[in-house]
C-alpha positions in Angstrom: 2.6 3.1 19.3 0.7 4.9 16.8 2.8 8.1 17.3 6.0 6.6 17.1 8.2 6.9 14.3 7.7 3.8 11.9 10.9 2.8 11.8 11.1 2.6 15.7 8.1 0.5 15.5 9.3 -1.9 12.9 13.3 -1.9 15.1 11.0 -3.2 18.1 8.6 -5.7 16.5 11.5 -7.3 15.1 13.4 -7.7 18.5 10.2 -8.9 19.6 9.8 -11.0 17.1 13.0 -12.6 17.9 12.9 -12.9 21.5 9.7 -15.2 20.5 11.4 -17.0 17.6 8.1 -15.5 15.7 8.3 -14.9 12.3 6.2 -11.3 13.0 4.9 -10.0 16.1 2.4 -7.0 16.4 2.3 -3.5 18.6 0.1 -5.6 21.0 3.3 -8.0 21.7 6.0 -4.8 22.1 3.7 -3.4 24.6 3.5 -7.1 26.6 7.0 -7.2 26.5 7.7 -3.5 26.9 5.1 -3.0 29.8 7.3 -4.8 32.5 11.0 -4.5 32.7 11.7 -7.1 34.6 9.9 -10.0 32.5 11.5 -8.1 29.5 14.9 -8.8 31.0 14.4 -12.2 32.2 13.0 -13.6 29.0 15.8 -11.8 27.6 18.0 -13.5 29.6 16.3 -17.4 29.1 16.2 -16.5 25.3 18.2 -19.2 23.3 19.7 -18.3 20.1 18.8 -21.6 19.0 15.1 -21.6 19.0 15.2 -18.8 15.9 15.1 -20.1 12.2 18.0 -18.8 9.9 14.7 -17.5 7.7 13.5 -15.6 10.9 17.1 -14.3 11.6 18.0 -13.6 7.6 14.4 -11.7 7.4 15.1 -10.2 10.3 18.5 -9.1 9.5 17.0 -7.6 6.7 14.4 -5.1 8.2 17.2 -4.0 10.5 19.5 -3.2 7.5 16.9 -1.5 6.0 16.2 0.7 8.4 20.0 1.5 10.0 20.7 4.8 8.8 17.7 6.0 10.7 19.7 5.0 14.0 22.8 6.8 12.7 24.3 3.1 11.7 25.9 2.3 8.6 24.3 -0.8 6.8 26.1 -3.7 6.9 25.5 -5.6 3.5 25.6 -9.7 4.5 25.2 -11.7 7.2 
């Protein structure tokens, strides 16, 4: 991931980090969960709102706000 655009990278940690209910993940755990499509899609699918913190999902709501315009979004400003 070292050539991707930052903001791509920090768009995919994040996911990643919620799909774990993690408070960070690193470019070692995009490329676990980006290196097979099927266990991407079935943790995906067994993935339980739930288990994330409203700090992990306000934090994370954050980072993706920051970096909408980048994705041709506008940013949204609450939650």
């Amino acid at each position: 991931m070292q050539d991707s655009p930052a903001n791509l990278v920090k768009l995919t940690e994040t996911f990643v980090a919620l799909l774990r209910a993690k408070p960070r993940s690193k470019p070692v755990d995009v490329e676990l969960f980006f290196a097979d499509h099927s266990k991407l899609i079935s943790k995906m699918a067994r993935v339980e709102t739930t288990q994330c913190s409203m700090e992990l999902i306000k934090d994370s709501f954050e980072v993706l706000n920051s970096i909408r315009a980048d994705f041709g979004a506008n940013t949204v400003h609450d939650l």
